[in-house]
C-alpha positions in Angstrom: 0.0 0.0 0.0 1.6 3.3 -1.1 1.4 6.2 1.5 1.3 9.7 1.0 2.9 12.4 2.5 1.9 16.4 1.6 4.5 19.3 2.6 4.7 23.1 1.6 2.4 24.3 2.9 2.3 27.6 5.2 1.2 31.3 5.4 1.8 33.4 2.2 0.5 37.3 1.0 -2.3 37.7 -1.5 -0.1 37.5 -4.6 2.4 35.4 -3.6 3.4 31.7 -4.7 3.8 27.8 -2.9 5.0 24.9 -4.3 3.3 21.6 -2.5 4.6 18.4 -2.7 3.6 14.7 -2.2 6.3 12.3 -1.7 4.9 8.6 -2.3 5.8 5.6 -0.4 5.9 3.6 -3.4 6.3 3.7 -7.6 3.9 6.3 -8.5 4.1 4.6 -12.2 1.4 1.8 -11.1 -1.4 4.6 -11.1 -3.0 5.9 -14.1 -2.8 9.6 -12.5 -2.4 11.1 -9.6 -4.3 14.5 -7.9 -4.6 17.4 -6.2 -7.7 18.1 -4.2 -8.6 21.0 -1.8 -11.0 21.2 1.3 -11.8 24.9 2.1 -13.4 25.6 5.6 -17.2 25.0 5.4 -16.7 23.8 2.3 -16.6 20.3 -0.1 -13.4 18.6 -0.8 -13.0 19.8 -4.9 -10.4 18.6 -7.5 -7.6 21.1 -8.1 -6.2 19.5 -10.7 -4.4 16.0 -11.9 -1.7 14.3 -13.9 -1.7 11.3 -15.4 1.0 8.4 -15.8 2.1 9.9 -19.3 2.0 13.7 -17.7 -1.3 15.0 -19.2 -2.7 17.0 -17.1 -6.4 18.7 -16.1 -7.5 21.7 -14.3 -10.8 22.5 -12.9 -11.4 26.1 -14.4 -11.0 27.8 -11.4 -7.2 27.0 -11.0 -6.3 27.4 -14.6 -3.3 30.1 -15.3 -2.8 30.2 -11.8 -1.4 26.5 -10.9 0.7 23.9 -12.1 1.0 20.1 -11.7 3.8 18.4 -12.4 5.4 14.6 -11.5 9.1 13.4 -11.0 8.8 9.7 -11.4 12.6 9.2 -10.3 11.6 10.5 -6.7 8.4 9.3 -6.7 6.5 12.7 -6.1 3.7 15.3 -7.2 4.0 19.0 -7.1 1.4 21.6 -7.0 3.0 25.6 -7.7 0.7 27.9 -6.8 1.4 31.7 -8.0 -1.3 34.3 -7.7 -2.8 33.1 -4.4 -6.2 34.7 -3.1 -7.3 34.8 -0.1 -10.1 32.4 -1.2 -7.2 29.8 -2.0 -7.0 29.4 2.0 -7.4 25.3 2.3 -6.3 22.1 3.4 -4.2 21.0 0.0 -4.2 16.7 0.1 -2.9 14.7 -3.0 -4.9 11.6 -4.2 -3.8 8.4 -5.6 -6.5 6.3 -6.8 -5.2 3.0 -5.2 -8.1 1.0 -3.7 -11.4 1.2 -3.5 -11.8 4.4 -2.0 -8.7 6.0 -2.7 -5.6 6.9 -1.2 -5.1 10.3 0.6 -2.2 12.2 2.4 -2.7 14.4 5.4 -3.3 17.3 4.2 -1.0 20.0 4.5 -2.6 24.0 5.5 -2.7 26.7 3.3 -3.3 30.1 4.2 -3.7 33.1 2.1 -3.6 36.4 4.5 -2.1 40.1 4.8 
């Protein structure tokens, strides 16, 4: 069972950039694609965007121009950069694998978009 581990989080100004990560236990290869989701307060858990094995990727439209998704296979990890932040951007950022029959998720790491 590959685990998943989220870092990168942290406090950052309107305007300003993160780059998340997710460092997999295991070959990230296996999986057909692999995700970024985001839980706001109050709010449903929504897609941010994926990437599959071959490094297509989607957006949902609200985080097109604005984020990025990219995959090193060799270390067995997913990246989110995230320029432009809002203050609406504030979340708990978790990366998905679709291993099992509900999924795989990390912990969840914080973001927070604040002046």
């Amino acid at each position: 069972q590959v685990q998943l581990v989220e870092s990168g989080g942290g406090l950052v100004q309107p305007g300003g950039s993160l780059r998340l990560s997710c460092a997999a236990s295991g070959n990230i290869l296996g999986f057909n694609y692999m995700a970024w989701y985001r839980q706001a307060p109050g709010k449903q858990r929504e897609l941010v965007a994926l990437i599959t094995r071959g490094g297509i990727t989607n957006y949902a439209d609200s985080f097109k121009g604005r984020f990025t998704i990219s995959r090193d296979n060799a270390k067995n990890t997913v990246y989110l950069q995230m320029n432009s932040l809002k203050p609406e951007d504030t979340a708990v950022y978790y990366c998905y694998l679709p291993q099992g029959p509900g999924g795989t998720w990390g912990q969840g790491t914080q973001v927070t978009v604040s002046s």
